[in-house]
C-alpha angles and dihedrals in degrees: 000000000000111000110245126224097241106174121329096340125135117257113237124181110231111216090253081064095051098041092078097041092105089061092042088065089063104050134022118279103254125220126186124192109202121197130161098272108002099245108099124010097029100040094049091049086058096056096039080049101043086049101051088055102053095040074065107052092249111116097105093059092034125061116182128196135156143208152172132250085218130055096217098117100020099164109016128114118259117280109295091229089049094054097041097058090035081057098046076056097050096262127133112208115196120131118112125226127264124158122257117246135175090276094066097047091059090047100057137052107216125039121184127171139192103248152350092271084057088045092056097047095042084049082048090058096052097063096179105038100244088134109035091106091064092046111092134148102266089225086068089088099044103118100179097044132061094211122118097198136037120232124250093232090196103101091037146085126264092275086067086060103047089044089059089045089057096046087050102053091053092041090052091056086056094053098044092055087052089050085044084059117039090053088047 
């Protein structure tokens, strides 16, 4: 299982990781954010993310996507109140949301979801474990906040939206550092 950056600590690349980097040279690095319905968390993940990559000059070797465990709002734009604080961040939010399969956990490299109940639907999807070294909580590699989930801001006030914000743009550098070195 690859080691996870959690806090300050140093990132290191387990071998798994390295295993498939010849492959990784040939084709984009994928990452794949997974939340409940794939209009907020995840979503938003996708544009701080998508962001992040190409304010480094990486959008050729990452590729970033998101969905959701649930259908419900296979096809819609992310949550108006999500992409408008995303936006009064820089972000621009328009995916539309589809439902992870295990399709989509062969496809990508990376897979991070919201919380344990995600982790727990996405485990259910992948019947036979082949993918269960790629699955992590997105909040392991927070470094500047102490929380292991992030929150599902539906149900909530503004504040729940800029709290995920702020968990996702940590979280993202974190990312961001693992996918740096593992391509490395």
């Amino acid at each position: 299982m690859p080691v996870i950056p959690r806090r300050q600590e140093e990132v290191f690349v387990c071998a798994q990781c390295r295993l498939g980097l010849a492959a990784l040279m040939s084709r984009p690095y994928r990452v794949l954010f997974v939340c409940l319905g794939n209009i907020c968390r995840s979503p938003a993940a996708e544009g701080v993310m998508r962001a992040l990559v190409e304010a480094e000059g990486m959008a050729e070797r990452i590729t970033v996507r998101s969905a959701g465990t649930a259908g419900w709002h296979t096809g819609k734009l992310p949550d108006q109140r999500m992409r408008n604080a995303a936006q009064n961040r820089g972000y621009n939010l328009c995916s539309r949301a589809r439902q992870v399969n295990e399709d989509e956990l062969s496809a990508n490299d990376l897979v991070l979801v919201m919380d344990q109940p995600n982790l727990r639907d996405v485990r259910s999807i992948d019947r036979e474990g082949r993918h269960t070294a790629k699955i992590h909580l997105f909040c392991d590699f927070c470094t500047d906040h102490e929380e292991k989930e992030v929150p599902d801001p539906y149900y909530g006030g503004e504040q729940g939206f800029e709290l995920v914000l702020d968990l996702l743009e940590d979280g993202c550098r974190g990312v961001l550092a693992h996918v740096r070195s593992t391509l490395a």
